[in-house]
Each structure stands twice: as structure tokens, then as C-alpha cells.
C-alpha positions as CSV (number, residue, x, y, z in Angstrom):
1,X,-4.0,15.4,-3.9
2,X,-1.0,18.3,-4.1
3,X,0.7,16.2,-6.3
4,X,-2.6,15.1,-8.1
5,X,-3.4,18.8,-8.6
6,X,0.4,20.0,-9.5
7,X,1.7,16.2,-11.9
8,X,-1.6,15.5,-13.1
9,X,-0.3,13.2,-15.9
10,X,3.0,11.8,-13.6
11,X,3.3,8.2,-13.1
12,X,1.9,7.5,-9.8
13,X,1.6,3.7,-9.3
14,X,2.6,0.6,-12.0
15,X,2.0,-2.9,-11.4
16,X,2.8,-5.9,-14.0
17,X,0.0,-5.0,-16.7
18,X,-1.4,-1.5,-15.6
19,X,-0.2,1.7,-14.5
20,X,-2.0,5.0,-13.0
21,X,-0.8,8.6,-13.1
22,X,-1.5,11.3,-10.2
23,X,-4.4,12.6,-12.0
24,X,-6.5,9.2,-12.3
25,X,-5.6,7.8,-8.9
26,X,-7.1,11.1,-7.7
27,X,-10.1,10.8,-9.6
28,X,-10.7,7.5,-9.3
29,X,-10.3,6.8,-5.7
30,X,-13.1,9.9,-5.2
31,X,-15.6,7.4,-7.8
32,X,-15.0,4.6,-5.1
33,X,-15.0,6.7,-2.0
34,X,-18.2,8.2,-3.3
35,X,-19.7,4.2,-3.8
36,X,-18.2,3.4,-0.5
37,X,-20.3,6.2,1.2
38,X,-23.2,5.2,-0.7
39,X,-23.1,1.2,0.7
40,X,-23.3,3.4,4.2
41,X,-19.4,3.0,5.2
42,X,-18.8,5.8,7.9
43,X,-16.0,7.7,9.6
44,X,-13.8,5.2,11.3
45,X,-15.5,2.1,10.1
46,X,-13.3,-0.6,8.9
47,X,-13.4,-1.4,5.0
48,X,-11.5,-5.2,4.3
49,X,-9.4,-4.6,0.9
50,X,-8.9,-8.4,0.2
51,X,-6.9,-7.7,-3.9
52,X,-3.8,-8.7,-5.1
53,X,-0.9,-7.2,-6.0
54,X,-2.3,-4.5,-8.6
55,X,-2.6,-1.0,-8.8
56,X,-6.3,-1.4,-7.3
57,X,-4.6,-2.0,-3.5
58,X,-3.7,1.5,-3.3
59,X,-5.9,3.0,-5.4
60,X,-8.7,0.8,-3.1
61,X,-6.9,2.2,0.3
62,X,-7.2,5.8,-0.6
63,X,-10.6,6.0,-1.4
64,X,-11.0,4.3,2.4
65,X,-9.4,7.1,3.7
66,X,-11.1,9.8,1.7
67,X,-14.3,7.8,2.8
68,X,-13.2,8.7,6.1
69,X,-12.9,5.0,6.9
70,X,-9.8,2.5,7.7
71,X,-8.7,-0.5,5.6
72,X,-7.7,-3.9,7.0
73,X,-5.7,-5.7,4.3
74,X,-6.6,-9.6,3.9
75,X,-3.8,-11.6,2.5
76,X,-5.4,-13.9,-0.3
77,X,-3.0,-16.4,0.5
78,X,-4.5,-17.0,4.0
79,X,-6.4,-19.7,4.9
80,X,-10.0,-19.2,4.6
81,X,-10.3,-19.9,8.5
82,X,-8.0,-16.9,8.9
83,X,-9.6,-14.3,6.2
84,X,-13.5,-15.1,7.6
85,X,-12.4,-14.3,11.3
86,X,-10.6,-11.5,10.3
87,X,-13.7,-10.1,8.3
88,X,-15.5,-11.2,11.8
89,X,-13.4,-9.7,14.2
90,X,-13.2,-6.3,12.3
91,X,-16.9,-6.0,11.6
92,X,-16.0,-4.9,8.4
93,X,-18.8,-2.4,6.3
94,X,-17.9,-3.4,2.8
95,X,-15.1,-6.2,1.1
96,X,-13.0,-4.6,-1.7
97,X,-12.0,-7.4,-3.4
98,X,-11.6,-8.1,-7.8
99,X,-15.9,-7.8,-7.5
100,X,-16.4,-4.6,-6.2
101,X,-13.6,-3.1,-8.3
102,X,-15.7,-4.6,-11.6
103,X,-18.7,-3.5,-10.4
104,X,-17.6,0.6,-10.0
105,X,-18.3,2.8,-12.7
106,X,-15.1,4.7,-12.9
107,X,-16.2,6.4,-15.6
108,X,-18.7,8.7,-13.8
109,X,-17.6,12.0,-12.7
110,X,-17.3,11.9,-8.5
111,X,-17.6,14.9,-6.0
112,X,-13.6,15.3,-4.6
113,X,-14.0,14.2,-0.5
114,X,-11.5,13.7,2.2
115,X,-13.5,12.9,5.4
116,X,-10.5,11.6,7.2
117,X,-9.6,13.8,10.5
118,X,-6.1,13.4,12.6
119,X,-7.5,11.4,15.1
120,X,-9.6,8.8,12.9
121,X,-8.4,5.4,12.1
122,X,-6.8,4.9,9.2
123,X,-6.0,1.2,9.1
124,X,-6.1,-1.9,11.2
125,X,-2.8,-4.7,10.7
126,X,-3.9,-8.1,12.2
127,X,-1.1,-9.6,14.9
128,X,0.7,-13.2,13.1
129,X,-2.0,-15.0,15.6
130,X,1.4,-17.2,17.2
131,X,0.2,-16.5,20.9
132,X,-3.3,-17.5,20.4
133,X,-6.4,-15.3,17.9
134,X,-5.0,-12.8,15.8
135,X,-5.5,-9.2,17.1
136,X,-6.0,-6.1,15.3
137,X,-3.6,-3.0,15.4
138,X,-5.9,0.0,15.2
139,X,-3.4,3.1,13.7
140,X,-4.6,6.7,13.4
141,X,-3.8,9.3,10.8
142,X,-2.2,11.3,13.0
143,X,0.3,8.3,13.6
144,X,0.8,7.7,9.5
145,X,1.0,11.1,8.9
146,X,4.0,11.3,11.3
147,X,5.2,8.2,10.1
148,X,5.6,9.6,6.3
149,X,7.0,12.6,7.3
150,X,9.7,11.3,8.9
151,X,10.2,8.9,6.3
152,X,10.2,11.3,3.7
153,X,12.8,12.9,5.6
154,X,15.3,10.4,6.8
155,X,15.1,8.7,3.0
156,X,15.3,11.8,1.1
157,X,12.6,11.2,-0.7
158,X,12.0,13.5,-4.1
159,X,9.9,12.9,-7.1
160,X,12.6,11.6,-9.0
161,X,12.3,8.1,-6.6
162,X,11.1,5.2,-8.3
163,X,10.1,3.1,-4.8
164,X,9.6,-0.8,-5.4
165,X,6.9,-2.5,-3.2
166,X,8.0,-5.9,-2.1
167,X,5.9,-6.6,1.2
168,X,3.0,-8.1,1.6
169,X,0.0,-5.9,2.2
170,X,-0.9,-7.9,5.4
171,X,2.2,-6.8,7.0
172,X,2.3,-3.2,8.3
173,X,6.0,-2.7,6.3
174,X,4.1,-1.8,3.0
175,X,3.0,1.7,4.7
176,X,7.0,2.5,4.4
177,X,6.9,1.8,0.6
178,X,3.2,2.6,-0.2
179,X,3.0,6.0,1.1
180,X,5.7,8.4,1.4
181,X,6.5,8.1,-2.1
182,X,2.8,9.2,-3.5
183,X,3.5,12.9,-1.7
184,X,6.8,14.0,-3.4
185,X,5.2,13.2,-6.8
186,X,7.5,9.8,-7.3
187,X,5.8,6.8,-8.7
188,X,5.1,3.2,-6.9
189,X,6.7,-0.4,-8.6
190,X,3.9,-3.4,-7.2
191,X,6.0,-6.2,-7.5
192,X,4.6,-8.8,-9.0
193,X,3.7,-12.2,-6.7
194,X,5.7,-14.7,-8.8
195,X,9.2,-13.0,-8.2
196,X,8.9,-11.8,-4.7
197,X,10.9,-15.3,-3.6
198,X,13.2,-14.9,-7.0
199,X,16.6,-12.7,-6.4
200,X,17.2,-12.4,-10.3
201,X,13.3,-11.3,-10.5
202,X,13.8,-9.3,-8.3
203,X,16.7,-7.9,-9.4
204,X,15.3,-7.8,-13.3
205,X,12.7,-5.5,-11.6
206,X,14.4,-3.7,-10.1
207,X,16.8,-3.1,-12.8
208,X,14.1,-3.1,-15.6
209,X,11.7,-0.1,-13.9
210,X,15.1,2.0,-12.5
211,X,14.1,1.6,-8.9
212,X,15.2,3.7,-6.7
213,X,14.7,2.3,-3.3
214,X,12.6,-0.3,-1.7
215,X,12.3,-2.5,1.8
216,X,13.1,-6.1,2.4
217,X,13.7,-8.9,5.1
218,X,17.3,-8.5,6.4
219,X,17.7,-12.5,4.8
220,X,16.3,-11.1,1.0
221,X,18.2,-8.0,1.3
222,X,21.5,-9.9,2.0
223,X,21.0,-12.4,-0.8
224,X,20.4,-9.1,-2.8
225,X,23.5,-7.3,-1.9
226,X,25.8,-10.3,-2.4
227,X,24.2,-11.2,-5.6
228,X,25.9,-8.0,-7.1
229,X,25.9,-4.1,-7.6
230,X,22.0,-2.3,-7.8
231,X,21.3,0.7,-9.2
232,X,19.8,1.5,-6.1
233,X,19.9,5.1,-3.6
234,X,18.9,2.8,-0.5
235,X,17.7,0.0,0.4
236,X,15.7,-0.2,4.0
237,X,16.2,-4.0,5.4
238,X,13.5,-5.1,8.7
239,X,12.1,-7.9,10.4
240,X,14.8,-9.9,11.2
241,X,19.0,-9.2,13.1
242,X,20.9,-7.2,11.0
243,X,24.4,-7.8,13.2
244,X,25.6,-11.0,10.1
245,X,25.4,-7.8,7.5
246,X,28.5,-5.7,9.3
């Protein structure tokens, strides 16, 4: 919202076919936190965002938050099975998916809110399931608060970042890409679904939109690096050994 109120017109978040600035990812997440409190969502009730790799995931997660509420991210690509028990198990209030998006009138003019406090929830990250039912991760604000700062910090993050976001939405390593970068008045790259398992798509992106920085799979990241030089400031690489890279 600083950066809403200070870069209205800055480039905020870009995905393959539509782009948002500061000042309409501001006022459009209030329009859908406002519809979220009207369909009776509540502090610390959990919202499923079940969208795919647009600029309406984090426009869709924000409003949550200024609702007050905490998002659990359903992968579309899980099976059916998997997505109802999540939706289930969560007692989700309301499913953002492509529907409810249609439906709100961003048009309208929408009171500015922010019911989230530092010890409400602020999302839930369902467990891989390996070990028997999946279980939700219950994270605070507090905790992703904390967690950007230090981020922020360690990556040297600045406005001038152009941050690429390769993970999946289900897994809790988007918050390192999503985030951080939206409160230094930098702008968010959704990469596209059909070149998240393609190194020269990848690369084309990342060339093409002047990325800055971005996380990966210690596998992808190694295939990147091999592959040739990248106009990159860093590149963060999790999830799997990293001792084959030295």
C-alpha cells in the first residue's frame, strides 16, 4: 500500500497477456476484499484461491489478507480427489477461482481495508500427503512479515528488481518470490505454465522481461547455470542438495 500510495502507475505484477501497476492492484484487491466480506468471510477464515498462473493469484491473495482472512492455494493440476479434500479439510468460506474473478465488478469504487492483525493467519500450505492425508501449514502474519523482511534484506532487494515467479503456488517457495518484491516498489514476472519445464523458455523469459532474480529447484537452477551466462543479480536455488553445484 506505501508503494501503491508513493508508484501509483509502477509496474507491479505481469503475467503472459496482462499486467497491473501499484495503483490498480491496490484498488482492486480492496473491490474483492470488500465482495469477500460481503459473502461473510471473517478474520482468520480460510479463503481457497484455486487460479492459474495470472496476475489474479496475487491480486486474489491480497484481497484475503486485507479481508483479514488466509488463502490456501489449490494447484489446478491436482487430482480432483486431492483439491475436494483440501477444500474439505480447510472449511474454506469462499473458492477464488476464473468464476468469482468474472463475476466482481472491478469497476466500482471500494472502501480501502486491511483487517489483517500480527497474529492472524495469513495462509495455510497443504503437506505433499507422502506419509498418509495431506496436512495443512497454518502461517501467521507475524511469521511472513519477518519472513520478507529478512528477505528483503539478505537479497538486496530495491525497486529496480524485476523478480520472476517460477514455483508453483501450492508450494510454500512462491512467498520468497511473490512478496518481498511488491514492498520495494519492484514488479513480479508470473511465468507462464508451458515453459516452467523448458530451460530456453525459461531463459527467453528471463532474458525477454530483464529479470532480475528468481528461485528454482537446485536440478533447474543447474541446468540454467550450465546452459550459459544470465543477466541475472541472483538466483536463490531450494528443495533439493546443493553439494553437486560446488
Amino acid at each position: 500500500e506505501q508503494c501503491a500510495s508513493q508508484h501509483s502507475g509502477r509496474l507491479a505484477v505481469a503475467d503472459a497477456h496482462d499486467s497491473l501497476t501499484y495503483g490498480e492492484l491496490s484498488r482492486r484487491s480492496d473491490v474483492l476484499a470488500n465482495r469477500l466480506l460481503a459473502c461473510g468471510v471473517r478474520p482468520n477464515d480460510f479463503v481457497a484461491v484455486k487460479l492459474d498462473r495470472t496476475i489474479e493469484f496475487p491480486l486474489a491473495v491480497i484481497a484475503i489478507h486485507k479481508a483479514g482472512a488466509a488463502y490456501v492455494p489449490i494447484d489446478l493440476e491436482y487430482p480432483e480427489e486431492r483439491q475436494q479434500y483440501m477444500l474439505s479439510d480447510s472449511e474454506a468460506k469462499v473458492v477464488i477461482d476464473s468464476q468469482f474473478i468474472a463475476e466482481t465488478d472491478f469497476s466500482q469504487e471500494a472502501t480501502s481495508i486491511d483487517l489483517s492483525t500480527t497474529e492472524g493467519l495469513a495462509y495455510m500450505i497443504y503437506t505433499s500427503g507422502s506419509t498418509g492425508l495431506p496436512k495443512g501449514v497454518m502461517i501467521r502474519q507475524c511469521a511472513l512479515t519477518s519472513y520478507i523482511a529478512s528477505i528483503t534484506d539478505v537479497l538486496g532487494l530495491s525497486s529496480t528488481d524485476r523478480i520472476s515467479l517460477h514455483r508453483p503456488f501450492s508450494f510454500d517457495a512462491h512467498i520468497q518470490d511473490l512478496y518481498p518484491v511488491l514492498t520495494v516498489g519492484g514488479s513480479l514476472h508470473i511465468m507462464p505454465s508451458e515453459i516452467r519445464r523448458d530451460i530456453q523458455g525459461i531463459r527467453d523469459f528471463i532474458t525477454g522481461h530483464s529479470i532480475t532474480g528468481g528461485s528454482y529447484t537446485t536440478s533447474l537452477g543447474k541446468l540454467l547455470i550450465e546452459s550459459g551466462p544470465l543477466p541475472l543479480r541472483y538466483m536463490t536455488l531450494t528443495g533439493e542438495r546443493m553439494a553437486d553445484l560446488v
